[in-house]
C-alpha positions, -999 to +999 in steps of 0.1 A: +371-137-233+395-134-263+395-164-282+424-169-309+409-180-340+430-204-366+443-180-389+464-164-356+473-200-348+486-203-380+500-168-382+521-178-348+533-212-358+549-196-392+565-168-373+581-188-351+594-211-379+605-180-395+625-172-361+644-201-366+657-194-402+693-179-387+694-211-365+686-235-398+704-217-428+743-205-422+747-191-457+747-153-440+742-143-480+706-158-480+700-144-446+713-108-460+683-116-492+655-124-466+664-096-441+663-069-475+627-086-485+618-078-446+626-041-450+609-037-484+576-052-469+578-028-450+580-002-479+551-022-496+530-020-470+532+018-465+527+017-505+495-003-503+482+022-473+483+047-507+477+033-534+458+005-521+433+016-495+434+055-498+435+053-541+463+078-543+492+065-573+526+074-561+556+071-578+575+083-554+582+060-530+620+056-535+622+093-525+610+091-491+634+062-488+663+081-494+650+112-469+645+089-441+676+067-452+704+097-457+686+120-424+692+088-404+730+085-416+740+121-416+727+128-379+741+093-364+773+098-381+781+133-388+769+144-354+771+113-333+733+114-320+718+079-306+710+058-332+673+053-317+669+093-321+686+095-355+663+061-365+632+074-353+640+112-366+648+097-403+613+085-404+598+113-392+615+136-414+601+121-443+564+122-428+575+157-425+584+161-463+556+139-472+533+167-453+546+195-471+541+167-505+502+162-492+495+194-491+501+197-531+488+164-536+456+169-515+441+194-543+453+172-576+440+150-590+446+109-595+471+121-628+486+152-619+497+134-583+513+107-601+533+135-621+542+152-588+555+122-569+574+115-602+590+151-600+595+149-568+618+119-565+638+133-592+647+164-575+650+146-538+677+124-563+694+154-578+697+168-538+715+139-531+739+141-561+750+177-556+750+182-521+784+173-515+789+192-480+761+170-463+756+138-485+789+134-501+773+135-535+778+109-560+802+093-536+778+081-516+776+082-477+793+058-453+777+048-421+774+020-395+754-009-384+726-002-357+734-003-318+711-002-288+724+008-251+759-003-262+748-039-281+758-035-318+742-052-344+772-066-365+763-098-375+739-107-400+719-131-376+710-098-352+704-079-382+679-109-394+659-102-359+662-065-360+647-066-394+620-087-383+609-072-353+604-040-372+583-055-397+561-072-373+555-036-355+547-017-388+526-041-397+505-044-367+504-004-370+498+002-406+467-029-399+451-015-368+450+017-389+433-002-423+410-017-400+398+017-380+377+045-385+402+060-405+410+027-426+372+023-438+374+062-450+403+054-470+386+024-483+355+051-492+378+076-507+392+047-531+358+034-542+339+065-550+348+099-538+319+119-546+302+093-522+327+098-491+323+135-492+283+135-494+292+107-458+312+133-442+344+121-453+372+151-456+389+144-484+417+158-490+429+159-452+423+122-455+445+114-484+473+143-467+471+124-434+478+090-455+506+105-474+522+113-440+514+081-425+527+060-454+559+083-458+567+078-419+568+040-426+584+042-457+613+069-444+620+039-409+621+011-436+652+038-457+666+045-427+668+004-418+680+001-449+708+023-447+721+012-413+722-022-429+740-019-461+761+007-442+760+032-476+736+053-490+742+063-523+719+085-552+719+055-573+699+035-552+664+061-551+657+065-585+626+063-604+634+025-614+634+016-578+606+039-572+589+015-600+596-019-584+588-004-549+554+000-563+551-032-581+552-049-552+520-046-534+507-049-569+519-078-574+503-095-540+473-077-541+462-037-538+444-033-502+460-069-489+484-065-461+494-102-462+499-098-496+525-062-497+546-089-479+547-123-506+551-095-532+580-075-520+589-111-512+589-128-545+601-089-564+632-092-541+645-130-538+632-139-573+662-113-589+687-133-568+673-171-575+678-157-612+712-148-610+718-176-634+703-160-666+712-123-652+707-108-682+669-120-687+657-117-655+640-083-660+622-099-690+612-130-673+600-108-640+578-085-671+567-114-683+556-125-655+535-094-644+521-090-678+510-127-674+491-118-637+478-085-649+459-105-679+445-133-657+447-115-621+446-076-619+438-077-584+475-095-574+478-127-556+460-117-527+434-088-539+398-090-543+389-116-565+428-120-574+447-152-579+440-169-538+398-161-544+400-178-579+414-206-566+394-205-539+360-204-561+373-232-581+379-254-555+342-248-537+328-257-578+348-292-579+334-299-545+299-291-553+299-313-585+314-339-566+287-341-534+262-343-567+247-306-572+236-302-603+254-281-625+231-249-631+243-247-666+235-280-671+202-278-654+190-252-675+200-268-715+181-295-699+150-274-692+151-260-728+160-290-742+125-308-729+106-273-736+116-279-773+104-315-773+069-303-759+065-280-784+076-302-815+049-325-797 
């Protein structure tokens, strides 16, 4: 018999206070901020499949966004196809590109893939520039909102829920992946590669399939995006964003699912909250990474990041305060009386 342990319970009771959000808060601006920190969990979470599990830096990220995000506009709008068929097609046309991407990356090494990804974003953004006929260039590309078998999603509430149901389904994917077969070589291929290949591991169809996989999720989050904002435009799938995109599961801890989410989280509400002092918000948000890199490379959530200190800290006030003796303590003490002996 299944029995539901109390971090599901806990997992259930915050999703469905997080269900009532539209219900509690009518500002649809703040609504608009946590539905955009939805999608871009989404895009953190294919990140952290990468670069967290499989040990493969990309740079690229912002790319696949815009593939997924501008093949999802062109063929809804241009052609009039279903959205569902143009939404699902977006993502897997950049799983597609990412393929024909893996394929390079699979032979390079941890710094020449980093400077492929980085070219390749920069020629996905120059496509998008100049190719007037299908993107409308610099312009930028006009779309619409989402709509399923005639129900259109035009308010920002429906958006909230469309947001969220997508984010619970990648998620549930992208973690029944990390915690299969597959997951564990990923995990391998990320701690020591010489010693997945001598286990059987293949390589580099293991970090191709992963590129693929990640780009699927991060071209459906693009395409979401798209649809939402209604306008895809160059500007918005440049290296910067490429940048921040990867900051985020960095930030909430490489090879944490839970934590892809608080990052992309706290990276995307904490520039609007900041509003205020506009113009020092990127130093504050450096700052503030430089801070956690110093006292918590592992992110918020990693392995032995920010939630295990804590965690350690709080087990060593309890013991000294049920009256173990220190073991630092207990061994001064033990040279201390070893001295005296001797002086003796």
């Amino acid at each position: 018999m299944y029995k539901i342990n109390k971090r599901q319970i806990f997992g259930f009771v915050l999703l469905a206070v997080f269900c009532m959000v539209p219900w509690v808060i009518n500002n649809t601006y703040i609504i608009k901020v946590i539905s955009n920190a939805m999608l871009y969990s989404i895009i953190a979470l294919s990140i952290n499949l990468i670069v967290g599990f499989s040990g493969q830096l990309d740079f690229g990220r912002s790319a696949f966004a815009g593939l997924g995000g501008y093949f999802s506009a062109v063929v809804f709008t241009t052609y009039h196809v279903p959205f569902i068929i143009a939404f699902i097609g977006g993502a897997l046309f950049a799983a597609f590109m990412g393929a024909l991407l893996g394929l390079l990356c699979r032979y390079s090494s941890f710094d020449y893939l980093t400077l492929i990804t980085i070219g390749f974003s920069e020629i996905c953004r120059k496509v998008f520039e100049q190719w007037y006929s299908v993107t409308n260039g610099s312009f930028g590309f006009r779309t619409s909102r989402p709509s399923f078998f005639g129900f259109k999603f035009n308010s920002q509430q429906s958006m909230f829920y469309f947001c969220l149901v997508l984010l619970i389904l990648c998620y549930i994917v992208i973690r029944r992946i990390t915690k299969s077969k597959m997951g564990r070589g990923y995990k391998a291929i990320r701690d020591d590669e010489i010693a997945a290949a001598y286990s059987g591991i293949d390589i580099k169809n293991y970090k191709m399939v992963c590129f693929i996989i990640g780009s699927f999720f991060t071209g459906i989050a693009g395409a979401a995006m798209v649809h939402y904002t209604m306008f895809a435009a160059p500007t918005n799938y440049t290296i910067d964003e490429s940048l921040i995109m990867l900051q985020m599961p960095i930030l909430g801890g490489l090879g944490s699912l839970p934590g892809s989410i608080i990052g992309a989280s706290v990276l995307t509400l904490l520039p609007e909250v900041s509003r205020g002092f506009y113009l020092y918000r990127l130093l504050f948000l450096g700052i503030l990474l430089v801070i956690l890199m110093r006292f918590a490379p592992n992110g918020l959530l990693g392995r032995h990041g920010i939630k295990d200190q804590i965690m350690d800290y709080i087990s060593e006030r309890r013991a000294r305060n049920n009256g173990k003796p220190d073991k630092t303590n207990a061994e001064e003490k033990v040279v201390t009386a070893h001295g005296r002996n001797h002086e003796g």
